[in-house]
PDBQT receptor file of N, H, CA, C and O in Angstrom, charges set to zero:
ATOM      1  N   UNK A   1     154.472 105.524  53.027  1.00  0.00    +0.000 N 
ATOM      2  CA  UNK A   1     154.506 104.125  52.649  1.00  0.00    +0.000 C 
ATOM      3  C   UNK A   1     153.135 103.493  52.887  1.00  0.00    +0.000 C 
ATOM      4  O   UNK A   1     152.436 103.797  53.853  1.00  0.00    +0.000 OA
ATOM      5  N   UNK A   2     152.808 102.654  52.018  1.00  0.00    +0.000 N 
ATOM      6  H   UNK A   2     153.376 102.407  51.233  1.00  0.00    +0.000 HD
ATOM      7  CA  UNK A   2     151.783 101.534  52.044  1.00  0.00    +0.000 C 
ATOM      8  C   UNK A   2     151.741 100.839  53.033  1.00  0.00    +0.000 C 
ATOM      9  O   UNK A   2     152.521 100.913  53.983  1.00  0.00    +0.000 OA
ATOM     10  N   UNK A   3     150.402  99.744  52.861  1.00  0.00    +0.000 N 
ATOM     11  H   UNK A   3     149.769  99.684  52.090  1.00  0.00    +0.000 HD
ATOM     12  CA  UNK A   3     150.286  98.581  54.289  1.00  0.00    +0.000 C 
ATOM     13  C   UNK A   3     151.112  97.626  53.448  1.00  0.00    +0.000 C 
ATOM     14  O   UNK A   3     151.113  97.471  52.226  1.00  0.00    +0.000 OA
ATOM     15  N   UNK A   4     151.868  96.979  54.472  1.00  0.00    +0.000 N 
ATOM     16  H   UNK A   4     151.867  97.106  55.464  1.00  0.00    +0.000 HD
ATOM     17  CA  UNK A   4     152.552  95.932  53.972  1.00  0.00    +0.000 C 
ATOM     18  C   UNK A   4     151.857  94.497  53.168  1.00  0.00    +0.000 C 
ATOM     19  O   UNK A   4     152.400  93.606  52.514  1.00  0.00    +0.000 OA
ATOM     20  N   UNK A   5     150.757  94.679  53.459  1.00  0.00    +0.000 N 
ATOM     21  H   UNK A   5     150.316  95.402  53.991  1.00  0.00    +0.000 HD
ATOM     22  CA  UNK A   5     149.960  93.398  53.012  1.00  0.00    +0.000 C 
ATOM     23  C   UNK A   5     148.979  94.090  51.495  1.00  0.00    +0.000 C 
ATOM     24  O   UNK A   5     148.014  93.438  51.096  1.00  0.00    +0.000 OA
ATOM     25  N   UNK A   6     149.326  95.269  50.866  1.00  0.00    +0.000 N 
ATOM     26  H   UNK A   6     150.109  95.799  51.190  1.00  0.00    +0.000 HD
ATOM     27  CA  UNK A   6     148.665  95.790  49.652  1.00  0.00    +0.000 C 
ATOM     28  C   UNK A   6     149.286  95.381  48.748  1.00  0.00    +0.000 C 
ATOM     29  O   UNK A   6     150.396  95.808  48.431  1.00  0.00    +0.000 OA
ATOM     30  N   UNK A   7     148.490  94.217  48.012  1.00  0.00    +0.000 N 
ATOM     31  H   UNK A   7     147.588  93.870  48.269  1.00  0.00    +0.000 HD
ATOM     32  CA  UNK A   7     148.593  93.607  46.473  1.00  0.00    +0.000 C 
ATOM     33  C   UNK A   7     149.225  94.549  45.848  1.00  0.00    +0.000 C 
ATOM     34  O   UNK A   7     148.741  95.643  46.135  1.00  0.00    +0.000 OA
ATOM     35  N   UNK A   8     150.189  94.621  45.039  1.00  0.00    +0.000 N 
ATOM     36  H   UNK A   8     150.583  93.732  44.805  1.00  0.00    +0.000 HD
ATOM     37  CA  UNK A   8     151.188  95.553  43.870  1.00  0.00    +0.000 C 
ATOM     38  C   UNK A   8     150.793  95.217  42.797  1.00  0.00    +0.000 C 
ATOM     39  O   UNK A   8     150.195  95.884  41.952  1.00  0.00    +0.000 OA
ATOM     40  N   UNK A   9     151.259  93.677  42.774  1.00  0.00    +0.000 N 
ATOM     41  H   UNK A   9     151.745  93.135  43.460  1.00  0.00    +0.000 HD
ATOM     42  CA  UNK A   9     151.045  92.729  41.533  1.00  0.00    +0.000 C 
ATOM     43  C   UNK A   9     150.021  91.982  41.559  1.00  0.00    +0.000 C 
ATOM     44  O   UNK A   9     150.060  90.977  42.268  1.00  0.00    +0.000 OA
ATOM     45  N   UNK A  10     148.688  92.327  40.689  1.00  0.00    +0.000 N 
ATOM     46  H   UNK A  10     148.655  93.144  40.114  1.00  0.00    +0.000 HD
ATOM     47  CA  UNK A  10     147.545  91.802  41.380  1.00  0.00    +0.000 C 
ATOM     48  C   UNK A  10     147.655  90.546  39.992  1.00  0.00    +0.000 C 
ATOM     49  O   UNK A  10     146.733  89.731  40.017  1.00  0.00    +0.000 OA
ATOM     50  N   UNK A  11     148.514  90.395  39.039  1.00  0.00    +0.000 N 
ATOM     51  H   UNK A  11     149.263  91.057  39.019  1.00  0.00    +0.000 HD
ATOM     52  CA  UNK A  11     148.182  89.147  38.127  1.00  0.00    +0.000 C 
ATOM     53  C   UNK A  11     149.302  87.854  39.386  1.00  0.00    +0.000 C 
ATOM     54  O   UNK A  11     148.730  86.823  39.741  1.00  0.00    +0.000 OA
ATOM     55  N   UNK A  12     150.402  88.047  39.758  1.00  0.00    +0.000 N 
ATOM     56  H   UNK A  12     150.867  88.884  39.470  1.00  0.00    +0.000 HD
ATOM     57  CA  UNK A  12     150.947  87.376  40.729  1.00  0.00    +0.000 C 
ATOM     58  C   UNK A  12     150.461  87.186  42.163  1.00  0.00    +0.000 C 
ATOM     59  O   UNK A  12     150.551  86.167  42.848  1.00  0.00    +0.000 OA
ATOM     60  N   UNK A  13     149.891  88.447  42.505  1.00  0.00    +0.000 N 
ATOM     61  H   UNK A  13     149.818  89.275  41.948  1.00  0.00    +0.000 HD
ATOM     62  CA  UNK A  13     149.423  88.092  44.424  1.00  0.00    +0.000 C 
ATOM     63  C   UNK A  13     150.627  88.672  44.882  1.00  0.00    +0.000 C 
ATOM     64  O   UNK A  13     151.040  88.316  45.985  1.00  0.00    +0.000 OA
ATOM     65  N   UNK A  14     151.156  89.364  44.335  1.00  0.00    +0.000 N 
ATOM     66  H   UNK A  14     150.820  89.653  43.439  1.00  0.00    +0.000 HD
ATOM     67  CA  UNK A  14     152.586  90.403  44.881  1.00  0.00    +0.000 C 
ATOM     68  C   UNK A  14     152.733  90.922  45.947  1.00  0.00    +0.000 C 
ATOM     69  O   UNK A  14     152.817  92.058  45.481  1.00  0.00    +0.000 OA
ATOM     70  N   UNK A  15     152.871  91.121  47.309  1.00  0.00    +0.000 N 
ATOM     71  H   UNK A  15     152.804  90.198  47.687  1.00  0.00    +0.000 HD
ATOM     72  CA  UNK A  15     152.291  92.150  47.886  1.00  0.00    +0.000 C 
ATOM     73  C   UNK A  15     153.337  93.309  47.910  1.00  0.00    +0.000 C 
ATOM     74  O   UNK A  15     154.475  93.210  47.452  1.00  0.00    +0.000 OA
ATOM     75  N   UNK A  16     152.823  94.389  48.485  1.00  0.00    +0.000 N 
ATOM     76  H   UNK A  16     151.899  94.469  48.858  1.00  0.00    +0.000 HD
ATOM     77  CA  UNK A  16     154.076  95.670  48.902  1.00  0.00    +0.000 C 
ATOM     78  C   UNK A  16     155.151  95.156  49.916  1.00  0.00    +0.000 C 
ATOM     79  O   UNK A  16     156.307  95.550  49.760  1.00  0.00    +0.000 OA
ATOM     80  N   UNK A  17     154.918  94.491  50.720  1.00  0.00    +0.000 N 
ATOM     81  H   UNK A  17     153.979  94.171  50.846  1.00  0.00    +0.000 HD
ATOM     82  CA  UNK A  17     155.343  93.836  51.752  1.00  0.00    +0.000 C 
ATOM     83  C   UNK A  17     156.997  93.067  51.244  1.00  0.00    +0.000 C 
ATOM     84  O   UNK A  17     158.160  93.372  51.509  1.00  0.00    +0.000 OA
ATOM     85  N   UNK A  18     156.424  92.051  50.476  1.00  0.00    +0.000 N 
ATOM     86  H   UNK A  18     155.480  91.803  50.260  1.00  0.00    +0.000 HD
ATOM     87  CA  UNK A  18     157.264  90.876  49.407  1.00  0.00    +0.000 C 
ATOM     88  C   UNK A  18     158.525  91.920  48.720  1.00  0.00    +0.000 C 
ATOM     89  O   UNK A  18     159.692  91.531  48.668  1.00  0.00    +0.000 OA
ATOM     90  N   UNK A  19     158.094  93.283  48.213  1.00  0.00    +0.000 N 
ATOM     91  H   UNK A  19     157.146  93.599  48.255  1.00  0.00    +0.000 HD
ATOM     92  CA  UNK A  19     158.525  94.283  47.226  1.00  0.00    +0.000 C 
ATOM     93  C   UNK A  19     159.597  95.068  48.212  1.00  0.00    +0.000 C 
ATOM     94  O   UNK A  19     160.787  95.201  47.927  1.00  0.00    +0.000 OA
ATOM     95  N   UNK A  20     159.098  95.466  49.183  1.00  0.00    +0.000 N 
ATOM     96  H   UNK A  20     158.131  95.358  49.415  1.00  0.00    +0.000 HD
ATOM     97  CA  UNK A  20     160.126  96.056  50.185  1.00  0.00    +0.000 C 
ATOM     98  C   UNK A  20     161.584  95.412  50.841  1.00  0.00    +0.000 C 
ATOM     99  O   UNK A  20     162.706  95.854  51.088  1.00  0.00    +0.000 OA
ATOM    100  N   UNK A  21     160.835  94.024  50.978  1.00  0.00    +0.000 N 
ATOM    101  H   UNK A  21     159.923  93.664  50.778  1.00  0.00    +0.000 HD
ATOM    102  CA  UNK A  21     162.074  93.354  51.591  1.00  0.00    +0.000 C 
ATOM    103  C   UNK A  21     162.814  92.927  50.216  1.00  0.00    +0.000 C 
ATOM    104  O   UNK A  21     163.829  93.598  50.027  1.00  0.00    +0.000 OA
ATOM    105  N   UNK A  22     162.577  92.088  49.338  1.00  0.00    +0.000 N 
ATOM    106  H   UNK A  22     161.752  91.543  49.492  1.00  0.00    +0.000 HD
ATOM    107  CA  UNK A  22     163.490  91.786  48.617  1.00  0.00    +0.000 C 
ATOM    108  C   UNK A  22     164.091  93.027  48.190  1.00  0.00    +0.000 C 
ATOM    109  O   UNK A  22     165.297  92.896  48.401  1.00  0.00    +0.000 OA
ATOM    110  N   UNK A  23     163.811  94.420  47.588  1.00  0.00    +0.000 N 
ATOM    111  H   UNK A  23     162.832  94.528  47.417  1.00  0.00    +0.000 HD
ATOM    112  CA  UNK A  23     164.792  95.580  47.749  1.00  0.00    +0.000 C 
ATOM    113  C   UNK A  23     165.566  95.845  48.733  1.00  0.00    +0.000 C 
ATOM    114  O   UNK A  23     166.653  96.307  48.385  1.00  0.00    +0.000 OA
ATOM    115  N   UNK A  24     165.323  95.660  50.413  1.00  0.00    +0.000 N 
ATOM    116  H   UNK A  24     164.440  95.285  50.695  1.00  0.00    +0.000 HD
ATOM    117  CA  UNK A  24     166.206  95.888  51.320  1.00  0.00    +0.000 C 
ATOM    118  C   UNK A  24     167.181  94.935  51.225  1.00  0.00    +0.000 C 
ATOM    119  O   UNK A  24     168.384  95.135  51.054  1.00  0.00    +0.000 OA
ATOM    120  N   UNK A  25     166.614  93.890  51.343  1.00  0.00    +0.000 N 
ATOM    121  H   UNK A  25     165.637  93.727  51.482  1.00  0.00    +0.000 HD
ATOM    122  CA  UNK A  25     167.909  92.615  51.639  1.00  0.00    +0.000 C 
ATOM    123  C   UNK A  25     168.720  92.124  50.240  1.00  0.00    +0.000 C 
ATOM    124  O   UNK A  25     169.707  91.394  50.326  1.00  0.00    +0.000 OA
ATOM    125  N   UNK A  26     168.216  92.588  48.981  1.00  0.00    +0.000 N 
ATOM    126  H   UNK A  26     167.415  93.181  48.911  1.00  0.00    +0.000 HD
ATOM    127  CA  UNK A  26     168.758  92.023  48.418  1.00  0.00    +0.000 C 
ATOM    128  C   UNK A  26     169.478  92.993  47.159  1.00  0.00    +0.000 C 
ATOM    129  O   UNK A  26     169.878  92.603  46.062  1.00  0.00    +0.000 OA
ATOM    130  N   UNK A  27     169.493  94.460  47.756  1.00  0.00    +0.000 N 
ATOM    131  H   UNK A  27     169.168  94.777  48.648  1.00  0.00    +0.000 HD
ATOM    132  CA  UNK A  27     170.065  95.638  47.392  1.00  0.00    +0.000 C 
ATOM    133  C   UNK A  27     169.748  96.093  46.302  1.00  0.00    +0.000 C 
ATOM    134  O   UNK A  27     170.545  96.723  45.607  1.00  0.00    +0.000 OA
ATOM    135  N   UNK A  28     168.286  95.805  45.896  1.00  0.00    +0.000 N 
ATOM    136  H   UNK A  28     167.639  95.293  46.461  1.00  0.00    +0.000 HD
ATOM    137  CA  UNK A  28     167.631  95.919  44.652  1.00  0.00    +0.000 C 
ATOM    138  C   UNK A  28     167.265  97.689  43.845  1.00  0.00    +0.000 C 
ATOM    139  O   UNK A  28     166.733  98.660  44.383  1.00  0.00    +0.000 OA
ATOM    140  N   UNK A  29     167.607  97.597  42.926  1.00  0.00    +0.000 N 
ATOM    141  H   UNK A  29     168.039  96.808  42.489  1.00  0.00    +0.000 HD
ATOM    142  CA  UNK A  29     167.486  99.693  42.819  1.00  0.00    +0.000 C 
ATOM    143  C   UNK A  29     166.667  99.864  41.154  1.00  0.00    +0.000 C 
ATOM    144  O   UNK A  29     166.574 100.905  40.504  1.00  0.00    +0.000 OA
ATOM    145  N   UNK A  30     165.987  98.045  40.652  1.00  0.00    +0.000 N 
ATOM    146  H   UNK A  30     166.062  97.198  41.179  1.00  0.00    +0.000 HD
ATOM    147  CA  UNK A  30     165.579  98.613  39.254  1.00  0.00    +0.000 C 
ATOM    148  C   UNK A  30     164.542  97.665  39.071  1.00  0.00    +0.000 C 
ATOM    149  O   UNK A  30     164.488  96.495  39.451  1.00  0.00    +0.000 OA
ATOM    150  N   UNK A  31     163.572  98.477  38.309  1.00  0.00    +0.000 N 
ATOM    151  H   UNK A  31     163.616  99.427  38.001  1.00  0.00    +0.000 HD
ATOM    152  CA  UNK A  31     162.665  97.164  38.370  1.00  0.00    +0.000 C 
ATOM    153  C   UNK A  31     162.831  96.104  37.720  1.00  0.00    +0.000 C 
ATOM    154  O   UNK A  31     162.121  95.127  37.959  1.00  0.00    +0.000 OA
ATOM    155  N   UNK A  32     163.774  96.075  36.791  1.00  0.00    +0.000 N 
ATOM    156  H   UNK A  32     164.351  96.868  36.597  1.00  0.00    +0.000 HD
ATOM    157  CA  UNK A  32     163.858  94.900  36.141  1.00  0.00    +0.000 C 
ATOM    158  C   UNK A  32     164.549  93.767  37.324  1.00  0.00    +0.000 C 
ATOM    159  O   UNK A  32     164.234  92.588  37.489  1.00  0.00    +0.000 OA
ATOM    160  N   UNK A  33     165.698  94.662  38.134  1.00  0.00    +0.000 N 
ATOM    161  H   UNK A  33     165.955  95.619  37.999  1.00  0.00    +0.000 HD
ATOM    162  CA  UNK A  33     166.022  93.580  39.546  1.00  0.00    +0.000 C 
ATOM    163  C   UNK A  33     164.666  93.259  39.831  1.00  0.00    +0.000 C 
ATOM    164  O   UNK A  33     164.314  92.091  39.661  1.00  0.00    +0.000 OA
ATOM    165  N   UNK A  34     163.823  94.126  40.249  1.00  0.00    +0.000 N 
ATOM    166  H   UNK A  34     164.109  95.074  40.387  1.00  0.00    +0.000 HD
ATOM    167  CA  UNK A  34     162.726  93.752  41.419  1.00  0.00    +0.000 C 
ATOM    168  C   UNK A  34     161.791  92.499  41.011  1.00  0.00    +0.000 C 
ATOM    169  O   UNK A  34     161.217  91.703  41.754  1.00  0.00    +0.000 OA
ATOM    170  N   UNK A  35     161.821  92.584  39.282  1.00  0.00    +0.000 N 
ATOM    171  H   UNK A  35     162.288  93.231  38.678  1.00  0.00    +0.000 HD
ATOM    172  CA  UNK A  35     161.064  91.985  38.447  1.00  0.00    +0.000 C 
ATOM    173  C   UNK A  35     161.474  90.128  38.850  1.00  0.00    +0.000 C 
ATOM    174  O   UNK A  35     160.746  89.206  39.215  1.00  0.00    +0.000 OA
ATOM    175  N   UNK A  36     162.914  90.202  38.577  1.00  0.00    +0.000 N 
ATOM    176  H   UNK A  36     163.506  90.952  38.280  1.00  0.00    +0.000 HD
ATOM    177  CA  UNK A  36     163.654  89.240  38.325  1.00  0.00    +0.000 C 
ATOM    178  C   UNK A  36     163.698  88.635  39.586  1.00  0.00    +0.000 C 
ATOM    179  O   UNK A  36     163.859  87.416  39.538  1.00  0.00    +0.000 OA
ATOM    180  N   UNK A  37     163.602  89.133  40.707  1.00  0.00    +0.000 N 
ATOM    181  H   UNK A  37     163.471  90.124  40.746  1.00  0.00    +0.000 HD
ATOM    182  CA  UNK A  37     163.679  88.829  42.191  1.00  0.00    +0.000 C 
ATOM    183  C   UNK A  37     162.485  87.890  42.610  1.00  0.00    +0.000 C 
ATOM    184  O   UNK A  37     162.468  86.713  42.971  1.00  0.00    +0.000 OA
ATOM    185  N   UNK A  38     161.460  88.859  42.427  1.00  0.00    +0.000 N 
ATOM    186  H   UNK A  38     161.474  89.815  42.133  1.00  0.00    +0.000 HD
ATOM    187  CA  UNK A  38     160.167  88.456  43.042  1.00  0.00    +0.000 C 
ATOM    188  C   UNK A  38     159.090  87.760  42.048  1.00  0.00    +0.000 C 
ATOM    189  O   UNK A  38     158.461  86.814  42.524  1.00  0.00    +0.000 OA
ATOM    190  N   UNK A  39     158.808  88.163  40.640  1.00  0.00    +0.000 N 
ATOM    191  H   UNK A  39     159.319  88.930  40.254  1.00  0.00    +0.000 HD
ATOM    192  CA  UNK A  39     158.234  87.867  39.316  1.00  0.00    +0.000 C 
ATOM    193  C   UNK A  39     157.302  89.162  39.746  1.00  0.00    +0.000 C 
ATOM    194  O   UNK A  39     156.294  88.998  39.058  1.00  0.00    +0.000 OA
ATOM    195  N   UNK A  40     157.172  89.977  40.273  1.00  0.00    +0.000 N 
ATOM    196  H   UNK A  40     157.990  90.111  40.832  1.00  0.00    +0.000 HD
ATOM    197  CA  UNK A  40     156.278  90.830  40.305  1.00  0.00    +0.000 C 
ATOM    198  C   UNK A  40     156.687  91.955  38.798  1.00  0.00    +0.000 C 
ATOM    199  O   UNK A  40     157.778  92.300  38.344  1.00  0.00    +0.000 OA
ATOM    200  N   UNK A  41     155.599  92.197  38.460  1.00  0.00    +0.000 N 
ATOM    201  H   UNK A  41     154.712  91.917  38.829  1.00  0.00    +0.000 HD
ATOM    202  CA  UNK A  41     155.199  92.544  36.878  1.00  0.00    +0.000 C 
ATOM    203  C   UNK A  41     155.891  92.002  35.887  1.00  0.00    +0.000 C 
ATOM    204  O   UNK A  41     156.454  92.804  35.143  1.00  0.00    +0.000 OA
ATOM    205  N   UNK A  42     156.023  90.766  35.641  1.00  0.00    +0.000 N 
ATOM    206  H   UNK A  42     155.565  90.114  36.246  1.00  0.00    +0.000 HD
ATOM    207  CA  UNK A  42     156.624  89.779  34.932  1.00  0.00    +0.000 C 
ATOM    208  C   UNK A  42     155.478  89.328  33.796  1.00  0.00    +0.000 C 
ATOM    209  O   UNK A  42     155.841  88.930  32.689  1.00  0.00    +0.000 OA
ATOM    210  N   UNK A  43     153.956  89.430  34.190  1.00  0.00    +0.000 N 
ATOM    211  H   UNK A  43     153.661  89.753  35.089  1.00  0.00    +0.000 HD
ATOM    212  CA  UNK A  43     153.011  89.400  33.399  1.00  0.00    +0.000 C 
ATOM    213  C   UNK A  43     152.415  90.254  32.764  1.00  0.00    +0.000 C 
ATOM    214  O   UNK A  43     152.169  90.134  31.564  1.00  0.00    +0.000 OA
ATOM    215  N   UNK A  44     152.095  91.232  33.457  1.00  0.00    +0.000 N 
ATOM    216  H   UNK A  44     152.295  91.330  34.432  1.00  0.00    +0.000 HD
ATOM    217  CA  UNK A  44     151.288  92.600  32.358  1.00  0.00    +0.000 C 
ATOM    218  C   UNK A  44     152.209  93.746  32.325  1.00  0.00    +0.000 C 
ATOM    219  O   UNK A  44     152.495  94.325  31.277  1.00  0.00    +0.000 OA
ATOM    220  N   UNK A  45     152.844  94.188  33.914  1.00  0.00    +0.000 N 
ATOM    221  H   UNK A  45     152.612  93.717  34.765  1.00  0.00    +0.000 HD
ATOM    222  CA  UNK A  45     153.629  95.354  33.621  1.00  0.00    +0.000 C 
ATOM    223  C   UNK A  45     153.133  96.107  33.961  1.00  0.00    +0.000 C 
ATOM    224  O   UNK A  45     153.770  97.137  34.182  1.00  0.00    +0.000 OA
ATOM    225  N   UNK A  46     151.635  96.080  34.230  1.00  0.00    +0.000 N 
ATOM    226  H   UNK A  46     151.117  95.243  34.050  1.00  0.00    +0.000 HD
ATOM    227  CA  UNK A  46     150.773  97.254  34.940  1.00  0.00    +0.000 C 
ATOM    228  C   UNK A  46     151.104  98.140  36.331  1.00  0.00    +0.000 C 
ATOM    229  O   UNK A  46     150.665  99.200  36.778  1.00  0.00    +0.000 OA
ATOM    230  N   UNK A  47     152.018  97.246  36.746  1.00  0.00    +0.000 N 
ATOM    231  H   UNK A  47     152.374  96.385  36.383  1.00  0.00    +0.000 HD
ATOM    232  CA  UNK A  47     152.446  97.403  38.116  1.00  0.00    +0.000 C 
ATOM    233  C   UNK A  47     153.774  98.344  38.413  1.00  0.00    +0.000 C 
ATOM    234  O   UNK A  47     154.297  98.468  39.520  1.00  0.00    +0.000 OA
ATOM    235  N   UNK A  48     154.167  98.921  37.306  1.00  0.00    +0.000 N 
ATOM    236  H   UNK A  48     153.742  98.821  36.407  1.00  0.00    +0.000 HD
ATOM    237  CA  UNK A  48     155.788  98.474  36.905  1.00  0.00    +0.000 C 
ATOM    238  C   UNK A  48     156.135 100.093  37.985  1.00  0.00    +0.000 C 
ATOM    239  O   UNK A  48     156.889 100.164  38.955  1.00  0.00    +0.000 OA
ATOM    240  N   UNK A  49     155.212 101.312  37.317  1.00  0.00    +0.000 N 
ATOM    241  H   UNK A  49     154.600 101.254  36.529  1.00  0.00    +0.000 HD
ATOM    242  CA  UNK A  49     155.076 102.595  37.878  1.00  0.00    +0.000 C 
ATOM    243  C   UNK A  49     155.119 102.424  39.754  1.00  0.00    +0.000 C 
ATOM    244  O   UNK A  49     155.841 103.065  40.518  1.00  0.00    +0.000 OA
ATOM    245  N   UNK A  50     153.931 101.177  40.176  1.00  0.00    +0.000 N 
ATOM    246  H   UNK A  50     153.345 100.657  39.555  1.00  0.00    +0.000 HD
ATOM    247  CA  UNK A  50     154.143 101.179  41.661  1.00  0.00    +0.000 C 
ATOM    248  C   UNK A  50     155.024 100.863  42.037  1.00  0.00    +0.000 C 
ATOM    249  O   UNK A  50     155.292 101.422  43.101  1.00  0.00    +0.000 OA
ATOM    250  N   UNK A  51     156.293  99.632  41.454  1.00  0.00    +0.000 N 
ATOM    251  H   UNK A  51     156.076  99.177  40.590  1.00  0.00    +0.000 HD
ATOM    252  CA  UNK A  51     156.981  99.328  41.896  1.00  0.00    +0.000 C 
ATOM    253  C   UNK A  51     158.254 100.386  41.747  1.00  0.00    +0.000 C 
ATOM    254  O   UNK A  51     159.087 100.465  42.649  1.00  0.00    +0.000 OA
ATOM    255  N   UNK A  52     158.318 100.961  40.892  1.00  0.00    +0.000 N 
ATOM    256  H   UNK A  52     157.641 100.898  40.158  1.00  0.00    +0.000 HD
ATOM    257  CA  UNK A  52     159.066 101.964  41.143  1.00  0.00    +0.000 C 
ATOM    258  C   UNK A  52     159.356 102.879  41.958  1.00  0.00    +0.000 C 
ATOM    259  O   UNK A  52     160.427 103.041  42.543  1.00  0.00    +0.000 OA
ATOM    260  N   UNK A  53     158.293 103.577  42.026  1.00  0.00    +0.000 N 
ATOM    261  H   UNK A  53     157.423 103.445  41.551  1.00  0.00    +0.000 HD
ATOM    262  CA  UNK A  53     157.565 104.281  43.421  1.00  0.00    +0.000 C 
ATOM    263  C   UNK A  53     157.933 103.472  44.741  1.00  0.00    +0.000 C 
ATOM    264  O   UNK A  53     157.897 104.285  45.665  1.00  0.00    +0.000 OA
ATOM    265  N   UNK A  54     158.235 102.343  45.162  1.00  0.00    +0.000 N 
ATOM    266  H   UNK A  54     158.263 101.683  44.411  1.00  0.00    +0.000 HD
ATOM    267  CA  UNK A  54     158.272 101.546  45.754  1.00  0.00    +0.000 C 
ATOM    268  C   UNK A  54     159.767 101.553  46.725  1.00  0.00    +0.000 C 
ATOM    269  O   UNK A  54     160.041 101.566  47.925  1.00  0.00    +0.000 OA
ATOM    270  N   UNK A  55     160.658 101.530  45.174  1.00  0.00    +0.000 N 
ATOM    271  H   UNK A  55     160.435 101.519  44.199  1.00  0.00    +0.000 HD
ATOM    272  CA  UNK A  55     161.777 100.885  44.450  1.00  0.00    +0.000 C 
ATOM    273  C   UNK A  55     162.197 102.990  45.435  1.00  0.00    +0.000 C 
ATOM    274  O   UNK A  55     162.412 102.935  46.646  1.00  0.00    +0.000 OA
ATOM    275  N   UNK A  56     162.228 104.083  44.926  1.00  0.00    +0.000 N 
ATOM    276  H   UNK A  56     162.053 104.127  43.942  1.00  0.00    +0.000 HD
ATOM    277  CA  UNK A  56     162.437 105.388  45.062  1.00  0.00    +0.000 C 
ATOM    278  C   UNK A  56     162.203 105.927  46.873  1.00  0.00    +0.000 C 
ATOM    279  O   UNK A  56     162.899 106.730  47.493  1.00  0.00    +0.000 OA
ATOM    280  N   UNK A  57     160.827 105.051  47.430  1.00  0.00    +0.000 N 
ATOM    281  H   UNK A  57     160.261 104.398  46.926  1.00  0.00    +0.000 HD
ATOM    282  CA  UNK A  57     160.917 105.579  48.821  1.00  0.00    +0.000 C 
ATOM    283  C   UNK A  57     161.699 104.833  49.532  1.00  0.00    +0.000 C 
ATOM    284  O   UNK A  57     162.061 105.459  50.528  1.00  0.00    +0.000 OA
ATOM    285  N   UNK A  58     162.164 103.699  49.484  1.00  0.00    +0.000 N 
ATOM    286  H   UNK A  58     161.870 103.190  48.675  1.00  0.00    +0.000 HD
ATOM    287  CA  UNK A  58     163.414 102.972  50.258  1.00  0.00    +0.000 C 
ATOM    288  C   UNK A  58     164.875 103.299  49.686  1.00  0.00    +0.000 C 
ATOM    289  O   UNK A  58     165.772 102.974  50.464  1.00  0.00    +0.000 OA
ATOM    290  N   UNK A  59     165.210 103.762  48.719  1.00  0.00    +0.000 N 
ATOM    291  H   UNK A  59     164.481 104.026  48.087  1.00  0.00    +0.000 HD
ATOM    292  CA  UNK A  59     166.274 104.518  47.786  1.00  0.00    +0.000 C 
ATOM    293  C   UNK A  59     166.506 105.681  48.276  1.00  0.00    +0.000 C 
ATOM    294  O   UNK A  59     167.552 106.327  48.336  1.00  0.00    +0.000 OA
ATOM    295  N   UNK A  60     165.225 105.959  48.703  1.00  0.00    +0.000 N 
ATOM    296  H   UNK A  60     164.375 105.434  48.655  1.00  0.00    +0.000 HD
ATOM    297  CA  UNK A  60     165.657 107.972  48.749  1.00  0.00    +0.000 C 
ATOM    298  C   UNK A  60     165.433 108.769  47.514  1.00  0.00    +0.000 C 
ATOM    299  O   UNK A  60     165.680 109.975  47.504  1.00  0.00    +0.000 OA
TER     300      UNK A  60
């Protein structure tokens, strides 16, 4: 895992941090949840692969 304070979503200011918890607490398993949760890759999408990755090591 990442530092909790590493930008994901660098068009929002996303961090990994922001991305972890709203998946823990808010039982998130897709990015379009994660999308819809946080707005992280809501603008370019560039991000979409990290958050997945993201989304898979707290999933298992």
């Amino acid at each position: 895992m990442g530092q909790a304070d590493e930008i994901i979503c660098h068009c929002l200011g996303i961090t990994r941090g922001q991305i972890e918890e709203a998946v823990r607490e808010k039982g998130l398993s897709t990015f379009d949840e994660v999308s819809e949760a946080t707005e992280a890759g809501s603008v370019c999408g560039s991000c979409q692969d990290d958050i997945e990755e993201i989304i898979a090591e707290i999933k298992g």
